[in-house]
C-alpha positions in Angstrom: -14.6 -4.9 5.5 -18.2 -4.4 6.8 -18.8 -7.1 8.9 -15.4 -4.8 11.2 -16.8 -1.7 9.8 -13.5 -0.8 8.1 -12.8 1.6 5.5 -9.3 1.1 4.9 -7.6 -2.2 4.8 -4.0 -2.7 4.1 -3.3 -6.2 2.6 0.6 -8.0 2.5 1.9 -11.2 0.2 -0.4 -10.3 -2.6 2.1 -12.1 -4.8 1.1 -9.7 -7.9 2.9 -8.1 -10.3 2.7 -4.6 -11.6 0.9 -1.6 -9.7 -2.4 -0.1 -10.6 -6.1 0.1 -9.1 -9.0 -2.1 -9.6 -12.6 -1.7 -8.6 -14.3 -4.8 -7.0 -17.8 -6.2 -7.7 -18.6 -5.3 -4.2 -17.7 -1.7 -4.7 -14.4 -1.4 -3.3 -11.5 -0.1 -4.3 -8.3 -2.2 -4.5 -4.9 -0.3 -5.2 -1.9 -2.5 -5.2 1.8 -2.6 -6.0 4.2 -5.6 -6.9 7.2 -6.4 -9.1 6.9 -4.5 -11.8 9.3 -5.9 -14.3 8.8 -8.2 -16.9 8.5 -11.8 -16.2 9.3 -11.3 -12.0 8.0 -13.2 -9.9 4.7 -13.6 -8.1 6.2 -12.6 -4.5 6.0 -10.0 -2.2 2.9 -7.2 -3.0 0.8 -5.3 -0.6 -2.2 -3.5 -1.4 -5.0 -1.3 0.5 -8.5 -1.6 -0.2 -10.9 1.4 0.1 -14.3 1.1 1.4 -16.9 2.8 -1.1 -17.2 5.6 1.0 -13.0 6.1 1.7 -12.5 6.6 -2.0 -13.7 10.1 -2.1 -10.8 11.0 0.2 -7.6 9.8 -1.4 -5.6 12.8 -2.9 -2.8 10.6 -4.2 -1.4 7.5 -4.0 1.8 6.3 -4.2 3.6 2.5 -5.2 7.2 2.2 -3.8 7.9 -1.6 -5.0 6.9 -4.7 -4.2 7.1 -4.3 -0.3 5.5 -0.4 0.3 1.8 1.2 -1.1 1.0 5.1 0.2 -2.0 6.8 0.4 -2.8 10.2 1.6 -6.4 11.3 2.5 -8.0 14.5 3.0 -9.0 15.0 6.0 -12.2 17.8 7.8 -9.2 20.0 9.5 -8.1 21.9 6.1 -4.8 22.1 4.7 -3.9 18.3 6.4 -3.4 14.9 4.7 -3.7 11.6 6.6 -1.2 9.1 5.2 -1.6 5.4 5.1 1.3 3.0 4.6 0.9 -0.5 3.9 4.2 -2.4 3.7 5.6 -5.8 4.1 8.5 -5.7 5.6 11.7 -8.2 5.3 11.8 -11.3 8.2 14.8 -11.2 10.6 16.1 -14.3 8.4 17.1 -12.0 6.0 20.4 -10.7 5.7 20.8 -7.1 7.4 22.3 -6.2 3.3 18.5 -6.6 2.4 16.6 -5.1 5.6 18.9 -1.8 5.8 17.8 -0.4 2.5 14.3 -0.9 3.0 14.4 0.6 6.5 15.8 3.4 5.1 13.2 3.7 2.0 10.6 3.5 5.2 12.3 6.0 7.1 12.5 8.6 3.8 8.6 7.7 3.2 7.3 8.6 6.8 9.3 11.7 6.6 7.5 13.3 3.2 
């Protein structure tokens, strides 16, 4: 992330399960969401990592399954949020039974 001077990188096919935060060795911050029952399967997962310096603006996060991580930052203009989406979406081989629904979960994300 500092060799491209980024401070907020989104990640997809983390293949983890559950959903929580971990801080790296290097100082980052790694928040990440996957299958979150018991015994599923290592597919799927997307995650955003904050630079050291992005981690004092998060004012929430938010895990929507394996496939879509939100964040919303403060920004300098007051009363505004910045929001970050992260998502691995479903390939066109996938039957539209599977790609509707999480178009739609999308759609109803962007629009809070």
């Amino acid at each position: 992330m500092r060799r491209y001077n980024l401070e907020v990188l989104g990640i997809s096919e983390t293949h983890w399960t559950k959903v929580g935060q971990q801080r790296l060795a290097s100082g980052e911050l790694l928040l990440y969401s996957g299958h979150e029952e018991e015994n599923a399967p290592h597919t799927q997962g997307v995650a955003l990592m904050l630079s050291k310096e992005a981690q004092h603006a998060p004012v929430g996060w938010e895990s929507h399954g394996p496939r879509i991580i939100k964040v919303s930052f403060k920004t300098k203009k007051e009363s505004s949020t910045m929001n970050v989406i992260q998502y691995y979406a479903p390939t066109n081989d996938y039957h539209e039974d599977a790609k509707n629904p999480f178009y739609n979960r999308l759609q109803s994300i962007i629009e809070k």
